[in-house]
N, C-alpha and C positions, 0 to 999 in steps of 0.2 A: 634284710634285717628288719624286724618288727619292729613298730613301735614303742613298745614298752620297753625291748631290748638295746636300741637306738639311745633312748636316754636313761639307762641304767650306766648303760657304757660311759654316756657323756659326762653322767652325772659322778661316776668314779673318777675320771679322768681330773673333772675341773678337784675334788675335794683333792684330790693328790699334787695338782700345781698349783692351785690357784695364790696362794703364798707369795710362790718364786716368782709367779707373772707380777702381781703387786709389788714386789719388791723392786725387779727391773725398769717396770712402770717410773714407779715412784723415781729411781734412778737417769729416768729419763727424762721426767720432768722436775722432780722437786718439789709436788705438792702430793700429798696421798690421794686427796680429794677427786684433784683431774686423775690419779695413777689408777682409783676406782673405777672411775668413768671410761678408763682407754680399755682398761682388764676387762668391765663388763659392755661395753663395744666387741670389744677382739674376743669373747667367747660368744658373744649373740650370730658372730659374721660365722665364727666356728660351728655353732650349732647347725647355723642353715646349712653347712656344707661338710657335717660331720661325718658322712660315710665317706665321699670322694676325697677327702686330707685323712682316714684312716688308711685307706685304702693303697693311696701313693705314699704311705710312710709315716713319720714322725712326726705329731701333731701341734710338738713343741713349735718345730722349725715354721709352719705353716702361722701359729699364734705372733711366735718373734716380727716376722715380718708384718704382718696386721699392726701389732703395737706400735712400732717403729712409724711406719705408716701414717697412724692414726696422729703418734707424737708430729710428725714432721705437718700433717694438715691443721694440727694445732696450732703449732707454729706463725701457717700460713695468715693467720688471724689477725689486723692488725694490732690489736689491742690485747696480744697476747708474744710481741716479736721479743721486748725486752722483761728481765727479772731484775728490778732492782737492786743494790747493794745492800738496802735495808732492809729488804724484802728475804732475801737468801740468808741476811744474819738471823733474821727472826725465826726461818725456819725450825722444827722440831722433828725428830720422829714421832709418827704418830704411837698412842700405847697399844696398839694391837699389834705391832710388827715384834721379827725376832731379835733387830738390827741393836748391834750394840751403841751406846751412848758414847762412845769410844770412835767412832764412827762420824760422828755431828761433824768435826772437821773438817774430816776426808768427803763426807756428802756437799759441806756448805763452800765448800773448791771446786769440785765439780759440777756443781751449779752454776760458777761463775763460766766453764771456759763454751765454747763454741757448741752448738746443739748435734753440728755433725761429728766432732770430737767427740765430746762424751759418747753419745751415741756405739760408736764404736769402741771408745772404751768398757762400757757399759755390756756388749756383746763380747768382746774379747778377755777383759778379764772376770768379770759376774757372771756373766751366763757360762764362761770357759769355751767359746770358740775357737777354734780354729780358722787364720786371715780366713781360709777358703770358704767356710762355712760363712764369716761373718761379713765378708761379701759377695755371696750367697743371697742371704738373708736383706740385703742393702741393693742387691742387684748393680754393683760396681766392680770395679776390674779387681785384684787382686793388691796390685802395688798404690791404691789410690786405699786401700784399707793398712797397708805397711806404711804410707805415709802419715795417715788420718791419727795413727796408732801411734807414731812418733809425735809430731804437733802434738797431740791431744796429752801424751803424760809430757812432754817438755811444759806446755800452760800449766799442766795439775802443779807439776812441783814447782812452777814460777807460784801458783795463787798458795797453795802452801808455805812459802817463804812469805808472802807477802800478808798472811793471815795475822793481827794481831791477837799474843800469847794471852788467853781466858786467863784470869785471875778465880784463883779457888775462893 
């Protein structure tokens, strides 16, 4: 593949997902800002390795894991382990996204429950995985993503009930 063909290709591929990656991002941590910075991490790592992840397949599947990845050494940071209470209320979506204001809820719950939960929520119902695919992607066994997936919506609908009702 030439070079100029090499990043025609690349350059088609990110304008066609780059959205959905942001969005999952954002999903995975809860700030747009870091969600920018993992998106444009996880296609810089893509671009170096853009023909060999064409090549073996689906280059979503290769990006997911990068993300995740990148989220989880986020994580690793101390001064990055916890999200405050007041911090996750004040959250917004940012104005460049699709994501309905309908949504600010359902996102500011999920911020609250465990980073390997969401995570997997995040792959299983957002991105529409498949357990298999989405631990896969997590490089875990299968029933450790059936569990992950049970906890992870049990907290959601505990932090949903326990969300107080926004006054219009």
């Amino acid at each position: 593949m030439t070079g100029h063909r090499r990043e025609t290709d690349f350059r088609t591929w990110v304008l066609q997902h780059r959205t959905r990656l942001r969005t999952t991002a954002f999903l995975l941590c809860g700030d747009w800002y870091l969600a920018d910075d993992l998106v444009q991490d996880a296609l810089g790592r893509l671009y170096s390795r853009w023909e060999r992840v064409v090549a073996a397949g689906d280059p979503r599947a290769y990006v997911r894991r990068v993300l995740c990845n990148l989220h989880n050494d986020h994580l690793r940071r101390p001064a990055r382990r916890e999200i405050s209470e007041s911090d996750v209320a004040t959250l917004r979506p940012h104005p460049h996204t699709s994501m309905d204001e309908r949504d600010d809820e359902l996102i500011a719950a999920l911020l609250t429950i465990p980073a390997g939960q969401r995570t997997v929520l995040v792959l299983r119902f957002f991105e529409d995985l498949s357990v298999e695919r989405t631990a896969a992607v997590l490089k875990t066994s299968t029933g450790n993503v059936k569990s992950q997936t049970s906890r992870g919506l049990e907290a959601l609908r505990a932090a949903l009930r326990t969300r107080p009702a926004e006054t219009a």
